[in-house]
C-alpha positions in Angstrom: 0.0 0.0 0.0 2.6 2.4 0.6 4.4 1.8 -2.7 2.8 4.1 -4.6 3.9 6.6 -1.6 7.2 6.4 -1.4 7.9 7.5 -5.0 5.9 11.1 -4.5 7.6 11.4 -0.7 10.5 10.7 -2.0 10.3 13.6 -5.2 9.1 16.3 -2.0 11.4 15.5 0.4 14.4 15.6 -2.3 14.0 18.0 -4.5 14.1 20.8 -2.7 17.2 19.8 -1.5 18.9 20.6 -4.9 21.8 23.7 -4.5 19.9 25.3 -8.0 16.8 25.4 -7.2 14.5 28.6 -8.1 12.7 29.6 -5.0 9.1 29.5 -7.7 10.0 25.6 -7.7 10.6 25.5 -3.9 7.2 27.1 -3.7 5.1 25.1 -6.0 6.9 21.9 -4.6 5.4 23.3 -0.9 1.8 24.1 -2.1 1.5 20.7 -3.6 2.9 19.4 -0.2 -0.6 21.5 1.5 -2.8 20.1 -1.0 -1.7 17.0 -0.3 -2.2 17.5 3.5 -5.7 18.5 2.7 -6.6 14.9 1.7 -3.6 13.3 4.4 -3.2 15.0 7.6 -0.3 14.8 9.3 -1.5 12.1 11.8 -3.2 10.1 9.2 -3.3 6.3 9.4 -1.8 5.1 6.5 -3.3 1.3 7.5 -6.1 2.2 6.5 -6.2 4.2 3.1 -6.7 2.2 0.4 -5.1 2.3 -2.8 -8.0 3.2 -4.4 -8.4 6.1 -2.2 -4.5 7.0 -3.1 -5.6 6.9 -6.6 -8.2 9.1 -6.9 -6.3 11.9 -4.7 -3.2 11.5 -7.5 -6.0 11.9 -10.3 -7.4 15.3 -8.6 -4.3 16.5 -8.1 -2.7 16.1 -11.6 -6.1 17.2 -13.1 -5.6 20.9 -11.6 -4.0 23.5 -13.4 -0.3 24.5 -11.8 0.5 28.9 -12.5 4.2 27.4 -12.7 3.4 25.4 -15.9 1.5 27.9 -17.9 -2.1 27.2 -16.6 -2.1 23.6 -17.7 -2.1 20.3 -15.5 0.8 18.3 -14.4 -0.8 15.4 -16.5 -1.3 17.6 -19.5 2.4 18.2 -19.3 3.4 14.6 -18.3 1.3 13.8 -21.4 3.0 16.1 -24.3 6.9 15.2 -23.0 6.4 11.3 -24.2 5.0 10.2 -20.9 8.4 10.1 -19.6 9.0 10.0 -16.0 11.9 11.1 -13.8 14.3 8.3 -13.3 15.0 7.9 -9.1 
C-alpha cells in the first residue's frame, strides 16, 4: 500500500534539496505538499487508506492547473513530453 507513496515522498522530500533550485520551484513543490495534507493529515493512518483512495487523490491533483506550468495540468504536461518520468 505504501508503494505508490514512497515514490511522491520521495520527489518532495528531495528536491528541494537541490543547491539550484528557483525559490518558484521550492514554492510550488510546498503548495502541492498543503494540497496533499488536505486529503492526508499529518497524523493520518496510513493502515487504512486504500489504494484506491490514493488513486483518486493523484487523479485530482494532476487534473488541476499548476500557474508554474503555464495554466495547464501536471498530467497535460506529463502527457505532451512522451509520458516520460523522472528516473529515481
Amino acid at each position: 500500500m505504501r508503494k505508490a507513496i514512497i515514490p511522491l515522498a520521495l520527489a518532495l522530500s528531495v528536491l528541494p534539496s537541490c543547491r539550484t533550485v528557483h525559490f518558484a520551484y521550492v514554492w510550488s513543490i510546498e503548495n502541492r505538499n498543503g494540497i496533499l495534507r488536505r486529503y492526508f493529515p499529518k497524523k493520518h493512518n496510513w493502515r487504512l487508506t486504500t489504494q484506491k483512495k490514493i488513486d483518486k487523490v493523484v487523479s485530482k491533483i494532476n487534473a488541476t492547473p499548476m500557474k508554474c506550468l503555464g495554466y495547464k495540468t501536471p498530467a497535460e504536461v506529463f502527457a505532451k513530453c512522451g509520458g516520460v518520468a523522472l528516473a529515481s
